[in-house]
C-alpha positions as CSV (number, residue, x, y, z in Angstrom):
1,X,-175.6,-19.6,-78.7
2,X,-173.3,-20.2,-81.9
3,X,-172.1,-16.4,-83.0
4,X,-171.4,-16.8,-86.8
5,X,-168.2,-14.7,-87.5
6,X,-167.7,-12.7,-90.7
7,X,-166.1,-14.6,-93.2
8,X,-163.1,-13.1,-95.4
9,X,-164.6,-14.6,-98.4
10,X,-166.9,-11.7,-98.7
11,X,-163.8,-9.3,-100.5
12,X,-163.7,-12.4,-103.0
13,X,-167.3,-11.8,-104.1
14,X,-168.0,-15.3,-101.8
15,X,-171.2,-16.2,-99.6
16,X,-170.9,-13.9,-96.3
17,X,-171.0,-17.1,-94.2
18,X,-170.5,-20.6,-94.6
19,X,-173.3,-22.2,-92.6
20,X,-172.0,-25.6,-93.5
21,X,-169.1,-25.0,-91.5
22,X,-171.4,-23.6,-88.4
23,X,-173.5,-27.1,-88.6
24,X,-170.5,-28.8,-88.3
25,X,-169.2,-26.7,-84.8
26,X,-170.0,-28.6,-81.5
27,X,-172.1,-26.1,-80.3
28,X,-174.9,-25.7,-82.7
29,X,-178.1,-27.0,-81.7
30,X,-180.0,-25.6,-84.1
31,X,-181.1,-22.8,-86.8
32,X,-179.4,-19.3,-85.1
33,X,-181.4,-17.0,-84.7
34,X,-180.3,-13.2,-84.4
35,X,-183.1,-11.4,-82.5
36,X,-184.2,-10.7,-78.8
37,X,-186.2,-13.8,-77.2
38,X,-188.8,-11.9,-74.8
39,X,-191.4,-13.9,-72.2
40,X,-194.6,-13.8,-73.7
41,X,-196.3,-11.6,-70.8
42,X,-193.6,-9.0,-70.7
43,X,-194.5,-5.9,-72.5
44,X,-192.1,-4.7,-75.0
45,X,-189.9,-1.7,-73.1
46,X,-191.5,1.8,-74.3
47,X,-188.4,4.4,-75.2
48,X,-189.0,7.9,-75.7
49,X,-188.8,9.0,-79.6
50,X,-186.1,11.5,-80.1
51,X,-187.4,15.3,-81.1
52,X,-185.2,14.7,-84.3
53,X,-185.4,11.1,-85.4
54,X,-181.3,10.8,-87.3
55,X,-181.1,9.4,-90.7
56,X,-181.0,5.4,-90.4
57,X,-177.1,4.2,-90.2
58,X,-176.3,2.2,-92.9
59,X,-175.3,-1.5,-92.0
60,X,-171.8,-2.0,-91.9
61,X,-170.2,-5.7,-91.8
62,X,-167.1,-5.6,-89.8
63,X,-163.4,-5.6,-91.7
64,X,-161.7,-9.2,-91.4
65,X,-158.3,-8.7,-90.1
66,X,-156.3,-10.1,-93.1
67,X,-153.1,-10.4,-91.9
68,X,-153.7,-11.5,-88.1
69,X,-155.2,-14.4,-90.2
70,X,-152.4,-15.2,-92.7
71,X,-150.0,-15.4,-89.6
72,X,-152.1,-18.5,-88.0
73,X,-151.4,-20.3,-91.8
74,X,-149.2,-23.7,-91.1
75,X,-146.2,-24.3,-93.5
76,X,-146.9,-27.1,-95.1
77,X,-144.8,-29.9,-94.7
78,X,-141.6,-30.4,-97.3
79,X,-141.4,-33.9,-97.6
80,X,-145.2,-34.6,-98.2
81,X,-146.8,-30.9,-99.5
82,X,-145.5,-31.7,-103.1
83,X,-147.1,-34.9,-104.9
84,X,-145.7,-36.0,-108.5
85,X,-148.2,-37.1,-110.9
86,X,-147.7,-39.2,-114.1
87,X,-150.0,-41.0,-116.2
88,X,-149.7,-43.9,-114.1
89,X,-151.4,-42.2,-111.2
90,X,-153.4,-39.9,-112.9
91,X,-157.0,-40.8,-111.9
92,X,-156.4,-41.7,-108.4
93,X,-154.9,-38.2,-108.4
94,X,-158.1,-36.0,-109.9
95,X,-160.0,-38.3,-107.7
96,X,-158.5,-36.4,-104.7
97,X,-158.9,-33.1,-106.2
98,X,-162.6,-33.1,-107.1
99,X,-162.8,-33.6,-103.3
100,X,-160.7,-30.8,-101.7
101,X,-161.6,-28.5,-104.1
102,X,-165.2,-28.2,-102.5
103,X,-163.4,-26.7,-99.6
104,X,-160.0,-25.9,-100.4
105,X,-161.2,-23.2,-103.5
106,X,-158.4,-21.0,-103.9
107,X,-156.0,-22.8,-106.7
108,X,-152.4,-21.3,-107.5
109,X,-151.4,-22.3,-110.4
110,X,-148.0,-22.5,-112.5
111,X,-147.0,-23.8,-115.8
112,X,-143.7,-24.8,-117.4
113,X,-143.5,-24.9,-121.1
114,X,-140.7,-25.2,-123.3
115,X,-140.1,-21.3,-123.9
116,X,-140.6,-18.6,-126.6
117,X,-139.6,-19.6,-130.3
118,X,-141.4,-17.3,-132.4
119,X,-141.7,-13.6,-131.8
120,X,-144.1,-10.9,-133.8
121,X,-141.5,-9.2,-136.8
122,X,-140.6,-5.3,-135.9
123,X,-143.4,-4.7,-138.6
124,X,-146.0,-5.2,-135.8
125,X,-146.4,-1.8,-133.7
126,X,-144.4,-2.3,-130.4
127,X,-146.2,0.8,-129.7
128,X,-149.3,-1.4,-129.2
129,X,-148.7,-3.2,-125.9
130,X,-151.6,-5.7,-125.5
131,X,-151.1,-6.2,-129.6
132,X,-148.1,-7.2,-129.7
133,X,-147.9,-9.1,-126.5
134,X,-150.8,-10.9,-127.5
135,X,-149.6,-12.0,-130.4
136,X,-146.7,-13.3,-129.1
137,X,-148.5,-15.5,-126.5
138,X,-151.0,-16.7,-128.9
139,X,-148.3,-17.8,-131.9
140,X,-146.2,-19.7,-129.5
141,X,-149.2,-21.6,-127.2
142,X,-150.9,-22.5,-130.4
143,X,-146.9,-24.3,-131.7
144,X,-146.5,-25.6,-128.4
145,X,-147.0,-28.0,-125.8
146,X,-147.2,-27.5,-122.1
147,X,-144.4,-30.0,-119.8
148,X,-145.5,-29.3,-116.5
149,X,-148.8,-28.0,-114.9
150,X,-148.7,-26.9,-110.7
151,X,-151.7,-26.8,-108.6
152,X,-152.0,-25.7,-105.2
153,X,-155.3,-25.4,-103.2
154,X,-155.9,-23.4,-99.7
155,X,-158.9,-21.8,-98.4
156,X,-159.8,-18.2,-98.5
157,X,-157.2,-17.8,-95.1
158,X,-154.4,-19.2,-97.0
159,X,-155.0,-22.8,-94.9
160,X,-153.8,-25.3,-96.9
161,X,-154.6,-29.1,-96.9
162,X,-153.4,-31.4,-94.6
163,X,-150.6,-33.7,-95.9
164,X,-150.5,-33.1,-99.8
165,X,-151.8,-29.7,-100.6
166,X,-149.9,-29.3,-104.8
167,X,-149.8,-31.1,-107.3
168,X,-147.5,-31.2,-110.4
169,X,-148.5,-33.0,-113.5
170,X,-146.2,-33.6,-115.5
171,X,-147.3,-34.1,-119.6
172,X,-146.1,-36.3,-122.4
173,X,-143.0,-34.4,-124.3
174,X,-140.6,-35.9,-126.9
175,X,-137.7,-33.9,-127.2
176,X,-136.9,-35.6,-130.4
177,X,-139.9,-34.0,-132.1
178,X,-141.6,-31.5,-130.0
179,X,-140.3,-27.8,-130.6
180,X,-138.5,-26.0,-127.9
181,X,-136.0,-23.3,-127.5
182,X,-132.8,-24.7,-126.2
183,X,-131.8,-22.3,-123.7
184,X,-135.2,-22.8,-121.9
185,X,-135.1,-27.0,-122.3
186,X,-131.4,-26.5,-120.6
187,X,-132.7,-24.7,-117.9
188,X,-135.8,-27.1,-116.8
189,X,-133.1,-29.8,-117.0
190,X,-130.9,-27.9,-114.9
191,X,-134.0,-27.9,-112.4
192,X,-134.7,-31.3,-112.0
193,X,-136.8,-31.6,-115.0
194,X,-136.4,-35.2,-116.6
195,X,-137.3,-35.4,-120.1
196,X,-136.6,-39.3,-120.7
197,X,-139.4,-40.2,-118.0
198,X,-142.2,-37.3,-119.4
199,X,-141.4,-39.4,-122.9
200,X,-142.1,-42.5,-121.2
201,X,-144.8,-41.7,-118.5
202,X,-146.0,-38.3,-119.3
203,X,-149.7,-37.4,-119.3
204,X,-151.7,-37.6,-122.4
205,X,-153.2,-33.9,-122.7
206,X,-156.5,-35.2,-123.6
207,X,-156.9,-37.6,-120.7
208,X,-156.1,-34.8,-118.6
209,X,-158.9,-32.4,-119.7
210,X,-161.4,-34.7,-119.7
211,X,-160.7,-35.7,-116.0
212,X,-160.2,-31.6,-115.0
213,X,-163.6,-30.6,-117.0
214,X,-165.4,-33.1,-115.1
215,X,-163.1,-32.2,-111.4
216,X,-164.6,-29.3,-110.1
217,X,-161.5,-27.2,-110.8
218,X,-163.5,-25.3,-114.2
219,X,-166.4,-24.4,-115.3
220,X,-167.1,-22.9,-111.6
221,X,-167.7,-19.5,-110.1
222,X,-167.2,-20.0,-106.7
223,X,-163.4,-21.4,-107.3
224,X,-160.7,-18.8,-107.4
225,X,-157.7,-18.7,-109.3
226,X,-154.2,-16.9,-108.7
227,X,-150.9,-17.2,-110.9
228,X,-148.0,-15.0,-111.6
229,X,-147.5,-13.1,-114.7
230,X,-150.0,-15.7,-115.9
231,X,-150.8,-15.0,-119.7
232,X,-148.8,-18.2,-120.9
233,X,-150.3,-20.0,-118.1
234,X,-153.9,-20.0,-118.5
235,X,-153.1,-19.5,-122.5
236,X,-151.8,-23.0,-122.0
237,X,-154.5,-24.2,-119.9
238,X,-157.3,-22.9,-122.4
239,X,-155.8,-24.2,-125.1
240,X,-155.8,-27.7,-123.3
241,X,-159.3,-27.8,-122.1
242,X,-160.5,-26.7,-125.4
243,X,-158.3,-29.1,-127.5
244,X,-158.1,-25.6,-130.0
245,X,-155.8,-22.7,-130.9
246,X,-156.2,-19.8,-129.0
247,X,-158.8,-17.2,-130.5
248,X,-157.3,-14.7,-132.9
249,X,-158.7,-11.7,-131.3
250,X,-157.9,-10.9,-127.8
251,X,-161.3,-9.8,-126.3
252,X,-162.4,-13.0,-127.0
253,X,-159.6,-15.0,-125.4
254,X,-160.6,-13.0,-122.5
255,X,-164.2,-13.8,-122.9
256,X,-163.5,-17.5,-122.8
257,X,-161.1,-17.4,-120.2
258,X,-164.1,-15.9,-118.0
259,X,-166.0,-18.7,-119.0
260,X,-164.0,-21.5,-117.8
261,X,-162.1,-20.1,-115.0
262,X,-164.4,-17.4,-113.5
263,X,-162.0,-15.2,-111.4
264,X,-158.1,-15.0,-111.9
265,X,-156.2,-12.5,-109.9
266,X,-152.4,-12.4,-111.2
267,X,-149.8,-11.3,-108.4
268,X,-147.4,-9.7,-111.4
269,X,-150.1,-7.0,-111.9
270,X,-151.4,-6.7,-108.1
271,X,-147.7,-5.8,-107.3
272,X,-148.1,-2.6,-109.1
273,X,-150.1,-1.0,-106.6
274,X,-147.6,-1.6,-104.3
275,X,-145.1,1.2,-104.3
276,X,-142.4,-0.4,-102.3
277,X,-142.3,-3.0,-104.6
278,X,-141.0,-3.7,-108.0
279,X,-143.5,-5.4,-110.4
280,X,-140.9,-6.3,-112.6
281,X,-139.0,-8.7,-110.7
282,X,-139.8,-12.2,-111.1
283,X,-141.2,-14.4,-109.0
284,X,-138.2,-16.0,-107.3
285,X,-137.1,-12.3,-106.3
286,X,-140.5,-11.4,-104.9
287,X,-140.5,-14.2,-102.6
288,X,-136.8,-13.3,-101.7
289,X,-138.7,-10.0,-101.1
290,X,-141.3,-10.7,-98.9
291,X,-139.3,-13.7,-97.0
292,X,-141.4,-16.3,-98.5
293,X,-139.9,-19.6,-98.1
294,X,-139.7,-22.0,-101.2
295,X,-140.6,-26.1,-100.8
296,X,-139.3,-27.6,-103.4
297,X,-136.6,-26.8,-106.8
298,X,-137.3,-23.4,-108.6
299,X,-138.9,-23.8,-111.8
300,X,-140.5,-26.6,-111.6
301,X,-144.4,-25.8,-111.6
302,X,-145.7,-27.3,-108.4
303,X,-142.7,-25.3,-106.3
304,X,-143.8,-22.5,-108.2
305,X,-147.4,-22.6,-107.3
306,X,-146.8,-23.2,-104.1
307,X,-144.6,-20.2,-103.6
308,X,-147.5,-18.8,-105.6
309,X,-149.8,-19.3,-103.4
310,X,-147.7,-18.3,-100.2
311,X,-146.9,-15.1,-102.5
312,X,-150.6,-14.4,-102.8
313,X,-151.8,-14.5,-99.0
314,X,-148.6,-12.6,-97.9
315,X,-149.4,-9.8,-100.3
316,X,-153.1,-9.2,-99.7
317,X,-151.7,-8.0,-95.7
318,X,-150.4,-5.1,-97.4
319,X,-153.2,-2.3,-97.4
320,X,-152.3,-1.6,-100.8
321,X,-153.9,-4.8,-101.5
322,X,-156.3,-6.0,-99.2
323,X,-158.9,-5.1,-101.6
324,X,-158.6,-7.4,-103.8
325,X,-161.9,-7.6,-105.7
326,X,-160.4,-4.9,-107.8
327,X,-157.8,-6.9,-109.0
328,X,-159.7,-9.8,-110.3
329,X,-159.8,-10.9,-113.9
330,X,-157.0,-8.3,-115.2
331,X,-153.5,-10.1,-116.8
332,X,-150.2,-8.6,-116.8
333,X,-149.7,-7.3,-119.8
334,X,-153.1,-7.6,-121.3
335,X,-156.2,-6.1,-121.7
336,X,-156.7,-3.6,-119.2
337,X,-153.7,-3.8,-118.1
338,X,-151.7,-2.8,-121.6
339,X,-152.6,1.1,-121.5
340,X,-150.4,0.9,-118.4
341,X,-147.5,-0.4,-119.8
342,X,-147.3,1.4,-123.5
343,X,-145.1,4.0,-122.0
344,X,-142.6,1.2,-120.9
345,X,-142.6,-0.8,-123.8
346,X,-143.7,-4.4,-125.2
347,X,-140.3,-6.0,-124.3
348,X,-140.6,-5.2,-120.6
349,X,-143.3,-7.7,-120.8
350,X,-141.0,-10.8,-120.8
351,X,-138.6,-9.9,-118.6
352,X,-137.9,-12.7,-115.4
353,X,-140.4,-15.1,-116.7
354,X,-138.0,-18.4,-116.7
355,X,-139.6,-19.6,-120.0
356,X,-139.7,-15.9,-121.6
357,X,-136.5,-16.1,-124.1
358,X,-134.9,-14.5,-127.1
359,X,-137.1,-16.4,-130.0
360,X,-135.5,-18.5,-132.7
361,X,-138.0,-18.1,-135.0
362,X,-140.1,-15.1,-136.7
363,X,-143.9,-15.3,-137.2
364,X,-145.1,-13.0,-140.2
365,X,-148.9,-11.1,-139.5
């Protein structure tokens, strides 16, 4: 008889088992069924009642072993893990996606974007954490465009796809008339970043959200979605999918955000309840950290999801951690997460984040 193990989905909030995946193992022959098969002439076996019949004991599903199962992940390959995609081969691309997300529904994601160029004036209280961090976010998304969007998909073991398992679309930009802050331009170009070909080949930002509404990716509870330090990054993604400025008022940002992505965990703010490590560091130092090895150039946004990802399953090991379900839905920096960091300070906020620069500008409230 098939024996149906427990699934690690279910600290995710996901479906205890996956009977799909039992239908499809050689030995199932049929529905399972879980209780004793006696001949019809036997007699069920009499036992004795107790003098004290004890209190029922409350079910109990067995732990997964979390990091037993992390160290059977395969390291993707370097040469193939990492697909560029341009507006040339856009739809073939999403095509893809909207099939491994239906088994593949944990999505790291990363976003480049052309830095910080307008900051809150000292008027606004630095004293109010989630104010003034919100604020900043939601001036410079809304005066913005995004440059580079990374994807990368695995299961709920951290098994990734075979062959190409992250994406990295990359988005019109015009240097000439797009705003940017220079320091943060010169350091995507340093990475790799080419700004002649996103001029000539980049992705249209509308054509993009109307393949990802219609993808699977959104608009999906079962899918879950990790990213570091990830206000900018799913500010930027709301604000494409929507084709509008980010909502004035934080709560309902967060609202929205619920909407179309269901559950986020962030690793910046999971790293806090881990003592032996430092959640201010950035993400290239927490890898460095944890001996997580990077495929691919730093700051560009499919490396970085990648690493993301990788980040994200090495982590949860850590009993500190392994509970997850606590984390989801809470930003760095942000809603619940802003009481925490008052005593700190708003500026600690933007501190490793390699688009998160001195501004140029000053936005008046």
């Amino acid at each position: 008889m098939l024996q149906v193990q427990p699934n690690i989905g279910e600290q995710f909030g996901m479906p205890a088992y996956d009977m799909r995946s039992a239908k499809n193992h050689p030995g199932y022959h049929g529905p399972v069924s879980f209780e004793p098969v006696m001949a019809p002439t036997q007699a069920p076996p009499q036992v004795p009642a107790p003098a004290h019949t004890p209190p029922p004991v409350p079910h109990q599903r067995p732990v997964p072993d979390v990091a037993a199962m992390a160290q059977t992940m395969v390291m993707p390959n370097p040469t193939t893990c990492i697909r560029d995609v341009w507006q040339g081969n856009l739809y073939q691309e999403m095509a893809q996606i909207s099939q491994i997300v239906e088994r593949y529904r944990f999505i790291s994601v990363d976003t480049e974007f052309p830095g910080v160029v307008v900051t809150p004036l000292q008027s606004c209280n630095r004293n109010e954490t989630s104010s003034y961090q919100w604020k900043t976010i939601r001036s410079n998304v809304n005066i913005l465009k995004i440059i580079q969007l990374g994807i990368t998909f695995s299961d709920q073991y951290g098994n990734k796809p075979p062959g190409v398992c992250t994406w990295q679309f990359n988005f019109h930009f015009d240097i000439n008339s797009d705003m940017y802050a220079q320091d943060s331009l010169e350091m995507l170009e340093r990475a790799g970043i080419n700004f002649d070909r996103h001029l000539e080949e980049g992705i249209e930002a509308c054509t993009f959200a109307e393949l990802m509404i219609s993808s699977g990716l959104v608009l999906n509870d079962e899918n879950r979605w990790v990213a570091f330090h990830s206000g900018y990054d799913f500010g930027y993604l709301l604000k494409l999918l929507t084709n509008a400025e980010l909502p004035e008022q934080e709560a309902d940002f967060f609202e929205t955000l619920r909407l179309w992505f269901g559950n986020i965990y962030d690793l910046k703010y999971m790293v806090k309840s881990c003592p032996t490590l430092n959640h201010r560091t950035g993400l290239n130092q927490l890898a460095s950290e944890l001996k997580v090895e990077r495929i691919g150039p730093a700051h560009q946004a499919g490396s970085d999801s990648l690493v993301t990802c990788m980040l994200f399953f090495k982590l949860i090991q850590s009993p500190q951690l392994s509970r997850v379900g606590r984390f989801a839905n809470i930003l760095y920096g942000l809603g619940e997460d802003a009481a925490e960091l008052q005593q700190v300070g708003a500026k600690d906020n933007f501190e490793q984040h390699p688009a998160h620069t001195r501004s140029f500008l000053t936005y008046v409230y």
